[in-house]
ZAMARGU-4260 file (C-alpha; in steps of 0.2 Angstrom, whole numbers, plus 5000, padded with zeros to 4 digits):
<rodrens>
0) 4282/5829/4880 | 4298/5821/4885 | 4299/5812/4901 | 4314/5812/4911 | 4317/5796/4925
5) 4332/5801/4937 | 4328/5818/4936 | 4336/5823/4953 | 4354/5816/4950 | 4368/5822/4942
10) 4363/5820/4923 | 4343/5819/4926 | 4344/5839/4934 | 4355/5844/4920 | 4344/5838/4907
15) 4328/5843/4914 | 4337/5861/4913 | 4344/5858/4894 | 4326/5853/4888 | 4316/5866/4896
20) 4331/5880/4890 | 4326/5871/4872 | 4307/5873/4875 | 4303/5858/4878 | 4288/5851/4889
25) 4298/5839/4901 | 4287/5828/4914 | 4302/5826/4931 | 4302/5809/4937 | 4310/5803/4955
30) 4306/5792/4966 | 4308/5808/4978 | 4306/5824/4972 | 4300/5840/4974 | 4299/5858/4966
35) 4313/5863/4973 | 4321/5851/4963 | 4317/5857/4945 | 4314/5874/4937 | 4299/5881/4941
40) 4282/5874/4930 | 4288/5858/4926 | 4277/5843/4928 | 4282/5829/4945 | 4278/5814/4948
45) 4284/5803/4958 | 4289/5782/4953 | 4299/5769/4958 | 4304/5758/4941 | 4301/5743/4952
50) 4283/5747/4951 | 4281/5749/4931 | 4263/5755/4933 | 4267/5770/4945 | 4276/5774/4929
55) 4259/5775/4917 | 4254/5792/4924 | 4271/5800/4918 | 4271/5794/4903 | 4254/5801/4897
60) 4255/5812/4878 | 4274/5809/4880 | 4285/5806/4865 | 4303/5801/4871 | 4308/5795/4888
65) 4326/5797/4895 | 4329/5780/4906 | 4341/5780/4920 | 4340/5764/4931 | 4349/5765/4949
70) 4360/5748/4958 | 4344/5750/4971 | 4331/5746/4954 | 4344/5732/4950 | 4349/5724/4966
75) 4329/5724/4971 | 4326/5713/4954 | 4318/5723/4946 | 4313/5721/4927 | 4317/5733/4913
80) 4307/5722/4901 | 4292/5725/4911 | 4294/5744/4913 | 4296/5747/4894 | 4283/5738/4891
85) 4272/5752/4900 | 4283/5762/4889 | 4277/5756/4874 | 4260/5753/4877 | 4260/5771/4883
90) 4262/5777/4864 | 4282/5783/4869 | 4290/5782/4852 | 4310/5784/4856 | 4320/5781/4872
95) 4337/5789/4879 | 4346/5773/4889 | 4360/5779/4902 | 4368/5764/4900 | 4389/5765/4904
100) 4407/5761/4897 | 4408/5746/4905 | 4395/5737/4893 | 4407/5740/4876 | 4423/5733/4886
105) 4413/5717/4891 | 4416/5724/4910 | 4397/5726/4916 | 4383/5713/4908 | 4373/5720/4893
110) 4357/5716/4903 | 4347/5733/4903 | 4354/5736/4882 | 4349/5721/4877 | 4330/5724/4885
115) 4328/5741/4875 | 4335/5732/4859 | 4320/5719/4863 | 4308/5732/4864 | 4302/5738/4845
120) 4306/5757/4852 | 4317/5769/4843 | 4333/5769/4855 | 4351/5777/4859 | 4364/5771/4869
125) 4373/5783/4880 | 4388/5774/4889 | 4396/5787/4896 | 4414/5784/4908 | 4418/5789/4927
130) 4410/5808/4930 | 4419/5822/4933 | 4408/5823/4947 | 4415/5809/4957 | 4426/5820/4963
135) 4414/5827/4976 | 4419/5812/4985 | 4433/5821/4990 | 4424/5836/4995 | 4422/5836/5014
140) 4443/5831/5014 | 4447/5847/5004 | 4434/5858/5012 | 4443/5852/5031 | 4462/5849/5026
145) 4464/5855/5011 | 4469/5835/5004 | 4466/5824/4995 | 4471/5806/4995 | 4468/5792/4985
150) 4476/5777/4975 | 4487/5777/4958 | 4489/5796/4957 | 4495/5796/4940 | 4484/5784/4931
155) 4473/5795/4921 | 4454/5792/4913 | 4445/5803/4902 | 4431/5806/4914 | 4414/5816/4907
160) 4405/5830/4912 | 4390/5825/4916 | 4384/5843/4909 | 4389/5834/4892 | 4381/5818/4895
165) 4365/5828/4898 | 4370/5837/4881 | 4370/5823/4870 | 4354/5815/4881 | 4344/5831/4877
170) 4351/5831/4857 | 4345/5812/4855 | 4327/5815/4865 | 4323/5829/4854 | 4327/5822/4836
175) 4327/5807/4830 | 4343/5806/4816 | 4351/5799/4834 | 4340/5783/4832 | 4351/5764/4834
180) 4365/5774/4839 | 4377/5770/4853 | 4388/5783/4859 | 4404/5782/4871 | 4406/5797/4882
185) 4422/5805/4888 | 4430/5820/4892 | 4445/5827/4880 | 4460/5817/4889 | 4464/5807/4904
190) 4467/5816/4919 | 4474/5807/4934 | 4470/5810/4951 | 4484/5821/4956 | 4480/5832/4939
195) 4460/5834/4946 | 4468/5839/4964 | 4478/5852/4956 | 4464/5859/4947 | 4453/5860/4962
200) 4466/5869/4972 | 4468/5882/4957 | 4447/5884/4956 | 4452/5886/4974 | 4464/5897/4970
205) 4474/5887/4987 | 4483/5873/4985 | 4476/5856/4989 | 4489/5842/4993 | 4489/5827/4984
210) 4491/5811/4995 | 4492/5795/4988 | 4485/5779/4994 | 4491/5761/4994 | 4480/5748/4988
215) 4479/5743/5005 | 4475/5758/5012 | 4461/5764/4999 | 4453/5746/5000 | 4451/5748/5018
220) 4442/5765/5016 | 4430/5757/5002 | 4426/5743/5011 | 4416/5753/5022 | 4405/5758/5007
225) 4406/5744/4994 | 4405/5724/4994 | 4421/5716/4995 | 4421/5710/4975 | 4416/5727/4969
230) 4432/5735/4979 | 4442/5723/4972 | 4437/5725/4954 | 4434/5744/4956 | 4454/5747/4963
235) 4460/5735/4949 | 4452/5747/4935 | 4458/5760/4942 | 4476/5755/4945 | 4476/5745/4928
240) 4462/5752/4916 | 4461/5744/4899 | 4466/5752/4884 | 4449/5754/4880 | 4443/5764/4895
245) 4459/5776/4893 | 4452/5780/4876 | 4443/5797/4871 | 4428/5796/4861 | 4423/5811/4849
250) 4404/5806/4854 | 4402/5824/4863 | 4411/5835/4850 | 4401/5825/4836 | 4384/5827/4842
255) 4388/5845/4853 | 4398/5854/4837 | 4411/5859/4853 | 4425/5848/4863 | 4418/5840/4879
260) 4421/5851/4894 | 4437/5847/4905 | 4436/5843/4923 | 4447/5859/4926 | 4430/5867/4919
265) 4419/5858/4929 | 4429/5861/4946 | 4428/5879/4942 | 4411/5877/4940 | 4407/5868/4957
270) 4422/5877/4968 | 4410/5880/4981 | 4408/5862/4985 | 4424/5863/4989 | 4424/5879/5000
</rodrens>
C-alpha cells in the first residue's frame, strides 16, 4: 500500500493515477476529497497534517508514503517531526518528500528536509522548479481577451510538468534503488513567458497576445494575492533568476528513460482550460 498526501492537487491527482495504472494499492489523502476526485476503487480519507493522528488511520498496512505539505500546514505551525513520527510508528518504511528548488539554492529554509533526514525512514528528495501549470493563472485572461500580461517576458525558466514530477514520485514510491537521493526537477530548457504565450495560442490554434508588465504594474496585481515580502522576492527571481534556477537537471530523463515533457506539450494537453 502506498499512501499518497495532497492527493487532489496538481502532482498528488497525477500520481494517484501513475500508481494505480502501475497496480498499485494507493490509499488518497486530502484534507477535502471525494470520489470524484480519484479513480474509481481507491481507498479516502480524509486529514489535515496539523492533526498528525487524523493521519494513523491512512497509514494502516502501508509501505511508502508521498508527503506534500501545503503554506496553510506551515503558516498554521505545524510540525513535520510530529507527523512522521506517526509515520514511523505506523510501520511506513520509505517516504517521497515534495520538497522544492529553492532548498538547493539556499532560497527557501531546509526546515521540512531536514526533519525527514531526522527521521530513520528510507527517504527521496523531490525539489522540483516553477510548474508548467502555473500558467493557469493566466487562464481566465486568455479564455476572455485572448492576452496575456506579465513581467520580464523574455527571461526564461525550465519549468516542470508536473505529470513528470508525479513520474519520478511514483518510480521512487515503488522501488527502493531511489533511497538518500535528492533529485532537481525541470523541464528540457527555459522557456520565458512570451515563448509559453505563444504555445498557448498555437494549442489554441489563435493567437494570444503577449503583453508585458512593469515591475510596478505586476507588483500591484500581486499584492492583491501575496504579502508584501513574498511579491518582492517573487518579481526579483523572476526578473533576475540565479544561474542555478536557469539550470536543466537530467533528474526526469534519468529516472523516466525519456526527456521531461515541454510546456508546449502540456498546453496542448490542457487547451481546454484555455478555451
Amino acid at each position: 500500500m502506498i499512501v499518497v498526501t495532497g492527493a487532489t492537487g496538481n502532482v498528488g491527482r497525477p500520481l494517484v493515477r501513475a500508481l494505480v495504472d502501475s497496480g498499485e494499492r494507493v490509499t488518497a489523502v486530502s484534507r477535502r476529497i471525494s470520489a470524484d476526485d480519484v479513480p474509481a476503487g481507491i481507498r479516502l480519507h480524509r486529514a489535515d497534517l496539523t492533526d498528525p493522528e487524523r493521519l494513523k488511520p491512512a497509514l494502516d498496512g502501508a509501505e511508502a508514503l508521498f508527503l506534500l505539505t501545503s503554506g496553510a500546514f506551515m503558516a498554521a505551525g505545524g510540525d513535520l517531526g510530529a507527523v512522521l513520527d506517526v509515520v514511523r510508528g505506523s510501520g511506513v518504511r520509505r517516504v517521497v518528500l515534495l520538497s522544492s528548488q529553492g532548498v538547493g539554492t539556499g532560497d527557501h529554509p531546509p526546515v521540512l528536509e531536514d526533519a525527514v533526514r531526522a527521521s530513520g525512514l528510507e527517504w527521496t528528495m523531490l525539489r522540483p522548479g516553477a510548474f508548467h501549470s502555473n500558467a493557469l493563472l493566466w487562464a481566465d485572461l486568455v479564455r476572455t481577451r485572448r492576452e496575456v500580461a506579465a513581467p520580464f517576458g523574455d527571461t526564461g525558466l525550465p519549468t516542470v510538468d508536473p505529470a513528470d514530477i508525479a513520474e519520478v514520485a511514483a518510480a521512487a514510491l515503488r522501488a527502493p534503488g531511489h533511497a538518500g537521493e535528492t533529485y532537481d526537477l525541470t523541464g528540457p530548457a527555459p522557456v520565458s513567458p512570451r515563448q509559453q504565450t505563444a504555445a498557448i495560442g498555437a494549442a489554441l490554434g489563435e493567437p494570444v497576445e503577449f503583453v508585458e508588465l512593469t515591475r510596478a504594474e505586476a507588483r500591484a496585481r500581486m499584492l492583491h494575492a501575496m504579502p508584501e515580502p513574498v511579491v518582492e522576492s517573487t518579481l526579483d527571481m523572476l526578473g533576475a533568476p540565479p544561474a542555478a534556477l536557469r539550470q536543466v537537471s537530467p533528474a526526469v530523463a534519468h529516472v523516466l528513460g525519456r526527456p521531461p515533457r515541454s510546456f508546449a506539450d502540456w498546453a496542448e494537453r490542457h487547451a481546454g482550460a484555455f478555451k
